[in-house]
Structure formats: structure tokens, C-alpha cells
Backbone as ProteinMPNN parsed JSONL, in Angstrom:
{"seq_chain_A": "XXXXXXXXXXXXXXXXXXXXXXXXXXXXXXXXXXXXXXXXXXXXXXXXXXXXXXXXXXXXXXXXXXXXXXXXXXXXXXXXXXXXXXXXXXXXXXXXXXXXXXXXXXXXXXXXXXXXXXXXXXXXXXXXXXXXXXXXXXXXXXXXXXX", "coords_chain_A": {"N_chain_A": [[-24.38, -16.302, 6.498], [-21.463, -14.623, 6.985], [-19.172, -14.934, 9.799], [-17.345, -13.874, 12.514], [-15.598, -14.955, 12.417], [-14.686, -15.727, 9.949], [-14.368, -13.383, 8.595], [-12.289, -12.708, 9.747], [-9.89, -14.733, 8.8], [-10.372, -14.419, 6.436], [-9.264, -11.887, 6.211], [-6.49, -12.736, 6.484], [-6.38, -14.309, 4.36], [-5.796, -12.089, 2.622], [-3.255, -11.183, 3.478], [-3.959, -9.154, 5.254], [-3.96, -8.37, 8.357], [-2.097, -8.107, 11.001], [-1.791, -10.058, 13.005], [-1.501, -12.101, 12.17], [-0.182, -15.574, 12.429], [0.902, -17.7, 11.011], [-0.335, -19.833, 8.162], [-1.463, -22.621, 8.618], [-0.929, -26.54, 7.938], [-3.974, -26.995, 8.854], [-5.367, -24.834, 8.745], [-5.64, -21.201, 9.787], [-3.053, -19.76, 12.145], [-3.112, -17.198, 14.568], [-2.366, -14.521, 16.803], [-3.732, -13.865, 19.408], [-6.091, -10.835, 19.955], [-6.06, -10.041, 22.575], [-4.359, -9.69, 25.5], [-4.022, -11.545, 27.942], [-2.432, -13.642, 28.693], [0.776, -13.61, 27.876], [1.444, -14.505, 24.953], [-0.625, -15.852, 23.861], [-3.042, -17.764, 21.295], [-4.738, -17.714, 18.653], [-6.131, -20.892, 16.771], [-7.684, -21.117, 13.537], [-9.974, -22.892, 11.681], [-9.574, -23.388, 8.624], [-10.36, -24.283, 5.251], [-13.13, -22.786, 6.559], [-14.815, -24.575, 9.243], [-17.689, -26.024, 10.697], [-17.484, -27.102, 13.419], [-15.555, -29.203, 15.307], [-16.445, -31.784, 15.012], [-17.952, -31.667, 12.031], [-15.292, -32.358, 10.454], [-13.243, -34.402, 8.273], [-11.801, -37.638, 9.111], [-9.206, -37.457, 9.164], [-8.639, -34.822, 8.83], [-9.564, -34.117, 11.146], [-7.177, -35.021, 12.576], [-5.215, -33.858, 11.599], [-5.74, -31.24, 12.37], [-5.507, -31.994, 14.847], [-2.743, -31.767, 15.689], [-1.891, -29.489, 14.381], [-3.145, -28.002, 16.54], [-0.788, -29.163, 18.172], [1.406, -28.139, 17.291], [0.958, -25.624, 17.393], [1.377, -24.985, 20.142], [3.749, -26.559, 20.824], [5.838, -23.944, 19.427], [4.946, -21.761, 21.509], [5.985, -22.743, 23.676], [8.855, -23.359, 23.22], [9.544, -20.785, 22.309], [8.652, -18.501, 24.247], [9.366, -20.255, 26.679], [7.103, -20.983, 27.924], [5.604, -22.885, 30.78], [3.834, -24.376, 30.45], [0.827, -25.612, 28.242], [-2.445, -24.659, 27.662], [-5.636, -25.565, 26.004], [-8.38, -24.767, 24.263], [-11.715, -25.375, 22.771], [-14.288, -24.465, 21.585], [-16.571, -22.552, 20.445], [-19.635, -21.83, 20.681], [-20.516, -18.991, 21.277], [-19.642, -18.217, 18.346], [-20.67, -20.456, 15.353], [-18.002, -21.853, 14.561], [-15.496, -23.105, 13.684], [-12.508, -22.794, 16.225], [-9.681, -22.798, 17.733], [-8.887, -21.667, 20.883], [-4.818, -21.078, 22.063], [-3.172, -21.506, 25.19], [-0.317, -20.17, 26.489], [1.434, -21.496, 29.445], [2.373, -19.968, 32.453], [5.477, -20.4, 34.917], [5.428, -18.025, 36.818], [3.181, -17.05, 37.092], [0.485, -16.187, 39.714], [-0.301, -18.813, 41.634], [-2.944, -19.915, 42.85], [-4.159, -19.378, 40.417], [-2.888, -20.279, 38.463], [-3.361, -22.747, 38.016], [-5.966, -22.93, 36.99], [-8.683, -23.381, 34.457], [-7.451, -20.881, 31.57], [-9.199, -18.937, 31.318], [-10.923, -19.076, 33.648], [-9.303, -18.462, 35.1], [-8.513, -15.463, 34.372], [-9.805, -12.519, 33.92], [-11.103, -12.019, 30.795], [-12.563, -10.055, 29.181], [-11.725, -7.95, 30.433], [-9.344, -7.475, 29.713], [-7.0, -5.41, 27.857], [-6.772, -4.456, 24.526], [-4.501, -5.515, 22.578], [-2.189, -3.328, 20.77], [-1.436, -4.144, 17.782], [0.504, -3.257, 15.62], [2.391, -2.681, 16.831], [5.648, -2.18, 18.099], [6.676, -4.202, 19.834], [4.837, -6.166, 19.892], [4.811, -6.932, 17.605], [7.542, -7.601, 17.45], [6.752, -10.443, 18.644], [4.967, -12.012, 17.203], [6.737, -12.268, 15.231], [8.97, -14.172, 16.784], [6.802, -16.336, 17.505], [6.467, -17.246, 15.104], [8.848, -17.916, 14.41], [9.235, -19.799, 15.591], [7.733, -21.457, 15.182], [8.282, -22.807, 12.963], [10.369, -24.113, 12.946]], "CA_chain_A": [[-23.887, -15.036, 6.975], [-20.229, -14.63, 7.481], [-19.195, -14.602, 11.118], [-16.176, -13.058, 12.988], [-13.941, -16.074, 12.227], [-14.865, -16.086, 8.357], [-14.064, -12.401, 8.486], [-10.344, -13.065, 10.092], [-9.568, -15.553, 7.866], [-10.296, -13.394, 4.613], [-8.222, -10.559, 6.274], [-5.676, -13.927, 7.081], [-5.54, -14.767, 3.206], [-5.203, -11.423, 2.023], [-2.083, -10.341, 4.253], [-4.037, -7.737, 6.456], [-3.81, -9.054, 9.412], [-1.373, -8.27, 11.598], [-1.369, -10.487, 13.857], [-1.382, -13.585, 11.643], [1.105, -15.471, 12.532], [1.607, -18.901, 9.515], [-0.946, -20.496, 8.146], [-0.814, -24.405, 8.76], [-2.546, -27.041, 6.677], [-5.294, -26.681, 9.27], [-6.136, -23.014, 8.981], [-4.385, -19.633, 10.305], [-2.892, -19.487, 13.269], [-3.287, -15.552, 14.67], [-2.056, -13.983, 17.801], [-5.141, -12.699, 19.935], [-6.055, -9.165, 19.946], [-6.062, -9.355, 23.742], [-3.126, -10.651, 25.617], [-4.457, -12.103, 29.378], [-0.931, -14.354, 29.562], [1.677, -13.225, 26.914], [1.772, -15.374, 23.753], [-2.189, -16.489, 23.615], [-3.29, -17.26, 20.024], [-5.875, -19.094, 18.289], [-6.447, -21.226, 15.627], [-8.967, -20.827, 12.981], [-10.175, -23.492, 11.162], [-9.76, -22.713, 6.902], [-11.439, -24.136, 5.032], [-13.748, -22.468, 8.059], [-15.597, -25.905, 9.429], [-18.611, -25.414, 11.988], [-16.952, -27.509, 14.572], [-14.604, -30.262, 15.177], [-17.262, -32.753, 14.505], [-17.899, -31.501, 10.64], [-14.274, -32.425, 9.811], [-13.236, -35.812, 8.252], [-11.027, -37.85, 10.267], [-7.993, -37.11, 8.651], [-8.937, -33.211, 8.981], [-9.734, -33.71, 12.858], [-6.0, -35.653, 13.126], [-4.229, -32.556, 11.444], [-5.908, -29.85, 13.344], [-4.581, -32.029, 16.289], [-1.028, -31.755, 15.183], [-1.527, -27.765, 14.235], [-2.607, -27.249, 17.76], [-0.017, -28.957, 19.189], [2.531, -27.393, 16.815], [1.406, -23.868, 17.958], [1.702, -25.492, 21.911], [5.419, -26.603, 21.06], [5.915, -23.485, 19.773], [4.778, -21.713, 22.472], [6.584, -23.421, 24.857], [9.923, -22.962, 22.855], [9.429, -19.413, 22.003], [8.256, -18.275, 25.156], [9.662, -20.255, 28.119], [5.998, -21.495, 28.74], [5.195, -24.088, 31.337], [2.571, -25.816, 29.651], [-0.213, -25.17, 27.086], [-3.796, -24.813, 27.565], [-6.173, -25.455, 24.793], [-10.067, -24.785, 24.193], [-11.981, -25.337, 21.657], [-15.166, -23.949, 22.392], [-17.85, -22.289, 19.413], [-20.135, -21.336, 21.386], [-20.829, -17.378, 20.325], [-18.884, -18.159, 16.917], [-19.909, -21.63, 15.406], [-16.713, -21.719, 13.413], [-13.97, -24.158, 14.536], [-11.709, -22.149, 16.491], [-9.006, -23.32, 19.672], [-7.588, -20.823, 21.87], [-4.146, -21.672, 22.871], [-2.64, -20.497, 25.884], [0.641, -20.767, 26.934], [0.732, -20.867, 31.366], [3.675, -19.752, 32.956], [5.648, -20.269, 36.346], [5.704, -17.161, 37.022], [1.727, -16.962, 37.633], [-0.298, -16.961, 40.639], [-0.233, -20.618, 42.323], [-4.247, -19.715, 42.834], [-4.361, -18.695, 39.264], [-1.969, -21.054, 37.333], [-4.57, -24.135, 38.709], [-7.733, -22.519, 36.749], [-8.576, -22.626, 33.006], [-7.148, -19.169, 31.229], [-10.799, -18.26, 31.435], [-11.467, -18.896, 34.74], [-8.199, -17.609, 36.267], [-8.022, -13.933, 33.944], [-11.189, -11.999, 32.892], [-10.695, -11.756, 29.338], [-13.464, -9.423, 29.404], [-10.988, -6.724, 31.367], [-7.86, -7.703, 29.461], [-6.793, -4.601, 26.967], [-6.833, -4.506, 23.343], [-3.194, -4.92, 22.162], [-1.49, -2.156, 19.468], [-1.013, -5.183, 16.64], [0.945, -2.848, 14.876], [3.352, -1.794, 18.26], [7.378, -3.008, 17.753], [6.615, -5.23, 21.041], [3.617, -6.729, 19.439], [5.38, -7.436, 15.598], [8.481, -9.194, 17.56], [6.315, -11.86, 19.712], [4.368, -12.251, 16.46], [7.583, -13.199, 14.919], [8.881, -15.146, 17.813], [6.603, -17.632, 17.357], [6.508, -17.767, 13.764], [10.378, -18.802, 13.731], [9.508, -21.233, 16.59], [6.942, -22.497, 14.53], [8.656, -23.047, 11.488], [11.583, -25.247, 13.799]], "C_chain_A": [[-22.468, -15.225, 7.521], [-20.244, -14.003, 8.929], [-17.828, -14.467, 11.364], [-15.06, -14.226, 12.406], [-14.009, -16.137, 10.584], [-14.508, -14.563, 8.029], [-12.221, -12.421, 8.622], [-9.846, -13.639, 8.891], [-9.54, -15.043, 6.429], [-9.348, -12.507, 4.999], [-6.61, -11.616, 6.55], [-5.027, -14.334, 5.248], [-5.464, -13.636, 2.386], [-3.949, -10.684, 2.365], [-2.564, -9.549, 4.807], [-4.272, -7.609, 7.486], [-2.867, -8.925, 9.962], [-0.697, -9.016, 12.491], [-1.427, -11.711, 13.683], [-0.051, -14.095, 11.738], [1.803, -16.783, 11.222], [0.049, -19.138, 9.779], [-0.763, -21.608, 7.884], [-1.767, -25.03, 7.86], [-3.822, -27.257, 7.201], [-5.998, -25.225, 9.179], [-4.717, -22.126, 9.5], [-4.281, -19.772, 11.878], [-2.499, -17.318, 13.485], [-2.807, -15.496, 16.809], [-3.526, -13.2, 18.45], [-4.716, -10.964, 20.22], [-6.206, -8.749, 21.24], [-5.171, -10.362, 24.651], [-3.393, -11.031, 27.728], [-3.149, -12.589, 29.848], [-0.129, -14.153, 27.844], [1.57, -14.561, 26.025], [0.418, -16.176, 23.611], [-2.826, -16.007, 22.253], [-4.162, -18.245, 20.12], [-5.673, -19.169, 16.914], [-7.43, -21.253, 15.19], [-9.001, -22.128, 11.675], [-10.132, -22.629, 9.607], [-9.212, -24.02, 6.015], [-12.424, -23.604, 6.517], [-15.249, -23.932, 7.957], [-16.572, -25.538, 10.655], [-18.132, -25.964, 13.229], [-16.083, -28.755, 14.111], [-15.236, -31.857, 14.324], [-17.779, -32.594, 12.616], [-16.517, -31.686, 9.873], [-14.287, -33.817, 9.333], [-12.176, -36.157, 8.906], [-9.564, -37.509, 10.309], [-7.855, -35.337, 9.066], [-8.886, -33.102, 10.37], [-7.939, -33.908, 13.645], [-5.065, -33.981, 12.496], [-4.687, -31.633, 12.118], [-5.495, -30.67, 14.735], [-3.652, -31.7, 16.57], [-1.248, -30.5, 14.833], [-1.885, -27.484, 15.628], [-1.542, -27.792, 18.617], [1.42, -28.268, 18.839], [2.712, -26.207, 17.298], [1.856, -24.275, 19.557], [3.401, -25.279, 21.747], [5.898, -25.152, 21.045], [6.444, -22.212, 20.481], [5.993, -21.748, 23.656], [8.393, -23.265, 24.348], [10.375, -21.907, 22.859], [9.427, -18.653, 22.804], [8.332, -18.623, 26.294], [8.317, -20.935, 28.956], [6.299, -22.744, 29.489], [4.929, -25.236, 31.119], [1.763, -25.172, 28.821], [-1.574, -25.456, 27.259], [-4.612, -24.86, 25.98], [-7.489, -25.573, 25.128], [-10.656, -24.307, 23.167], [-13.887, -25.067, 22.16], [-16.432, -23.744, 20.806], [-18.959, -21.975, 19.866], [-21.352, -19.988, 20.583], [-21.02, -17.688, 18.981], [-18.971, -19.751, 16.253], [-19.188, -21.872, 14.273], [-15.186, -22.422, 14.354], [-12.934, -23.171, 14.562], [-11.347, -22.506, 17.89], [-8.281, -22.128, 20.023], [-6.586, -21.798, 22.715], [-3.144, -21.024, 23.579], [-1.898, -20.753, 26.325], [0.806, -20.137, 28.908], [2.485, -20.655, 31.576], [3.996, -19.938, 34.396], [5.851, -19.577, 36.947], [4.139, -16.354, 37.444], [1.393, -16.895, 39.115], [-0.311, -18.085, 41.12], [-1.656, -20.739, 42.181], [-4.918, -20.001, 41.435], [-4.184, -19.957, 38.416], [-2.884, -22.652, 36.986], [-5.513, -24.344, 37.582], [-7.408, -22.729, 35.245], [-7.906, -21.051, 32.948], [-8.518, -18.642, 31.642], [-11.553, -18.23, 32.576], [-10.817, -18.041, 35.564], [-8.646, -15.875, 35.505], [-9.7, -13.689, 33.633], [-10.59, -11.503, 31.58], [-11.345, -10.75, 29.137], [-12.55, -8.115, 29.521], [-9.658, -6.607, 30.358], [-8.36, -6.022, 28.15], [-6.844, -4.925, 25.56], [-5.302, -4.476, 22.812], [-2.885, -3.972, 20.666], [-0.623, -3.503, 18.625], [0.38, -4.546, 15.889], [2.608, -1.958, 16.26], [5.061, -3.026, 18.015], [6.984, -4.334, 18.916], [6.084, -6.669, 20.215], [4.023, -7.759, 17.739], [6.289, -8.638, 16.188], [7.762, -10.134, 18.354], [5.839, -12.175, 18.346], [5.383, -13.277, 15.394], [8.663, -14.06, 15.308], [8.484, -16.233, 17.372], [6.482, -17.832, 16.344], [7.668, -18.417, 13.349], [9.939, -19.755, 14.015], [8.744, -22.091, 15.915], [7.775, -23.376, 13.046], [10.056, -24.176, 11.341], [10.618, -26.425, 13.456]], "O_chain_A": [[-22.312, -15.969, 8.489], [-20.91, -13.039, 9.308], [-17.049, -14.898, 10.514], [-13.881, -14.091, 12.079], [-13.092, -16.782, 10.076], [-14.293, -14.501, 6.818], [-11.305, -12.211, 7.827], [-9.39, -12.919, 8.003], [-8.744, -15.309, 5.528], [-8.489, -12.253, 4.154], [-5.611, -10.954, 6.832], [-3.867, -14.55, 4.895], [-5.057, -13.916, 1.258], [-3.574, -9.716, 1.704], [-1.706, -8.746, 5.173], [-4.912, -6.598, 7.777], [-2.146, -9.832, 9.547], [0.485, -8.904, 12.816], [-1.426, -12.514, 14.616], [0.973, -13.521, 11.368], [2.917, -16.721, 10.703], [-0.642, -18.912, 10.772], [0.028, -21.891, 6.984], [-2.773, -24.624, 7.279], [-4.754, -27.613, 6.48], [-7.084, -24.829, 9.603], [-3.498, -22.289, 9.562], [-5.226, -19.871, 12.662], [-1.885, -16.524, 12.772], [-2.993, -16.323, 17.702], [-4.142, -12.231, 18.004], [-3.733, -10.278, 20.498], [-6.43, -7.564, 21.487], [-5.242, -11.588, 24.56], [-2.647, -10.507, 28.556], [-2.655, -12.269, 30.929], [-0.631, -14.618, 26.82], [1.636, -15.649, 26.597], [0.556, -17.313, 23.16], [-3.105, -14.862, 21.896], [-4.416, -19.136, 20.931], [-5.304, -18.325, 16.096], [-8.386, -21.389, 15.953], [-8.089, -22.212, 10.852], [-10.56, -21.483, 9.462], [-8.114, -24.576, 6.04], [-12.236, -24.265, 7.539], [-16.14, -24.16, 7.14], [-16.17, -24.771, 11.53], [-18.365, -25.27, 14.219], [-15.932, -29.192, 12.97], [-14.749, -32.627, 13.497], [-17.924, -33.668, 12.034], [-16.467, -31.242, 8.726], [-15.162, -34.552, 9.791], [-11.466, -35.263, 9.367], [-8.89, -37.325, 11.323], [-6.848, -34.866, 9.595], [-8.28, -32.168, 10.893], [-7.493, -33.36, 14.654], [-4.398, -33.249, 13.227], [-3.776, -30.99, 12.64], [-5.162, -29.985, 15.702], [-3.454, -31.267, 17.705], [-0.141, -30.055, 15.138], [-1.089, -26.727, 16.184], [-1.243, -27.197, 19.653], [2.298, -27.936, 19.635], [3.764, -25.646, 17.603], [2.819, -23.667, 20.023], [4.124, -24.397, 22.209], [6.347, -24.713, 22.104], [7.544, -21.669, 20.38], [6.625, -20.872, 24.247], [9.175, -23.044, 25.272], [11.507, -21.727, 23.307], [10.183, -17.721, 22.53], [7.776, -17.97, 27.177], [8.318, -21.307, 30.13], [7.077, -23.586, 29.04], [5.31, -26.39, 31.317], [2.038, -23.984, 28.649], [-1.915, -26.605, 26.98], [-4.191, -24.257, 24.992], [-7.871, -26.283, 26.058], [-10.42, -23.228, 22.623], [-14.432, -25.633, 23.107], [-16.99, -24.705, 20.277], [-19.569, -21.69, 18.836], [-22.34, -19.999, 19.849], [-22.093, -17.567, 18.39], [-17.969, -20.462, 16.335], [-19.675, -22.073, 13.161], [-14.357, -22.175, 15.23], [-12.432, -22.673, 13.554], [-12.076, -22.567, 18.88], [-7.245, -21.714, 19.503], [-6.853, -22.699, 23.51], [-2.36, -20.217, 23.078], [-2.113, -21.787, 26.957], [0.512, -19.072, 29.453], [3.454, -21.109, 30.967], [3.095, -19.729, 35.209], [6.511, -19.916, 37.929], [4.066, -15.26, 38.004], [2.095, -17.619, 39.82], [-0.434, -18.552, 39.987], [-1.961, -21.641, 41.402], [-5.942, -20.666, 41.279], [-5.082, -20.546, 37.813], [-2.938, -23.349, 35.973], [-5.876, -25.45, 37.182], [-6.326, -22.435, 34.736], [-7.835, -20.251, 33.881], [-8.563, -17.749, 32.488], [-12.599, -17.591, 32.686], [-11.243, -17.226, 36.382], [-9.138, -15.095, 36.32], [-10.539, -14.495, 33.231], [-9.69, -10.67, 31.471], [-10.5, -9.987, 28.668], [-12.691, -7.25, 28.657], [-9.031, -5.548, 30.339], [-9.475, -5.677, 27.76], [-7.03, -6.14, 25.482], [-4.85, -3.349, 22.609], [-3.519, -4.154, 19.627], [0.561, -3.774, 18.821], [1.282, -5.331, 15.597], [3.384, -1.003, 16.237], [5.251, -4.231, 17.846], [7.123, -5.482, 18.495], [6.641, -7.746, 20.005], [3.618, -8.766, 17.159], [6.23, -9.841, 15.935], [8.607, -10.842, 18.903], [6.639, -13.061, 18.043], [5.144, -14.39, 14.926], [9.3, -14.675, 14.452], [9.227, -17.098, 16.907], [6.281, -19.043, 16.254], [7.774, -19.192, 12.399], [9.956, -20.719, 13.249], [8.927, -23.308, 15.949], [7.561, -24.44, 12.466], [10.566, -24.76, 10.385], [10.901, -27.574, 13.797]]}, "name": "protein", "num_of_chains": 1, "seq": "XXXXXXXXXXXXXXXXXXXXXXXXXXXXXXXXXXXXXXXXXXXXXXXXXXXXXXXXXXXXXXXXXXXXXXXXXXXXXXXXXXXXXXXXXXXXXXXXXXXXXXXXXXXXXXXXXXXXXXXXXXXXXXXXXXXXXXXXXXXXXXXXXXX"}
């Protein structure tokens, strides 16, 4: 049964996706559809792999190097701090890292915590994919990526 990340990923290799931002030789990197700390995307495993552990080792070493490519970046693009990453599966098991770029411009309380502990993601809004704001961060980090 196809699950939410095997769904993305088809809308990822047919262009309808807005908020795709390159796909790397690990999978698609995508901009989340809910923005807790400005510039928080995830990667999606494609081929879609059930977790980190179903990859071969060579496969686990490049999805290291695509998340830290989206981190750099991130961190270029955006002025970030630093870069959180979590790789989780959980809900969805479909190899997928959220990566979040932290800023100094946070909370002190806040900035401390996982993204997930500090923000309720839960609460965060739904962003307008298709909103001028929303297109240039999207291609933001697609230059930065492509540095």
C-alpha cells in the first residue's frame, strides 16, 4: 500500500509538487508544507527504502552527504545557525529526515530543544506552496544547493 512518502515522491517525479526543491542521488529533497522555523525541509528517500537500515552501505553513505548537502545549504541560504536532523519513520515507514535549520534569533529556552520539542508542529500553519514568498525560499535553497 503506498504511503504518504510514496505519494510525494510520484508527485516529486512528475513536476507537481511545488515545493520540491532538487532531487539528489538520494531521493527528493521538498520544502515542508508547514514552516515551524523558516527553511525546514525533508528528505525522501527514492528509490523509497523502509528505513535507513534497508539501504546498502554505499546508499546509507550518500543519503549522509544529501542530508548534509541540504544542512550546508541551509545554512548558506538562510543565515542558519546550525542544522537539526531527524530521521524518524515512525507513522510513515519510508526513509524520510527532517532538516531543520535553528536560528540565533530563537528563544534561548527554545533554540536548546529538538525542533519538535521546542515548536508544536501540530499548531504550525499550512503554508500557500504556490505564494511568491513561498516559490522564492524554494528557490533560495535550490541555488544554494546547486553551489
Amino acid at each position: 500500500m503506498p504511503t504518504a512518502v510514496h505519494r510525494k515522491i510520484e508527485m516529486c517525479e512528475r513536476g507537481e509538487d511545488p515545493l520540491a526543491i532538487a532531487k539528489l542521488p538520494s531521493g527528493w529533497v521538498c520544502l515542508a508544507d508547514i514552516q515551524p522555523l523558516r527553511g525546514y525541509c525533508i528528505l525522501f528517500s527514492n528509490p523509497v527504502a523502509r528505513d535507513l537500515n534497508d539501504l546498502s552501505l554505499t546508499a546509507r553513505g550518500q543519503w549522509g552527504i544529501d542530508c548534509a548537502r541540504v544542512g550546508d545549504a541551509l545554512l548558506s541560504a538562510l543565515g542558519a545557525k546550525r542544522v537539526n536532523y531527524e530521521t524518524w519513520g515512525n507513522l510513515d515507514p519510508a526513509l524520510h529526515t527532517h532538516i531543520t535549520p535553528r536560528y540565533a534569533s530563537e528563544d534561548p529556552a527554545l533554540g536548546v530543544l529538538p525542533p519538535r520539542q521546542a515548536y508544536d508542529v501540530s499548531r504550525a500553519l499550512k503554508i500557500d506552496p504556490l505564494s511568491p514568498e513561498i516559490k522564492e525560499l524554494v528557490e533560495k535553497i535550490r541555488r544554494a544547493l546547486k553551489d
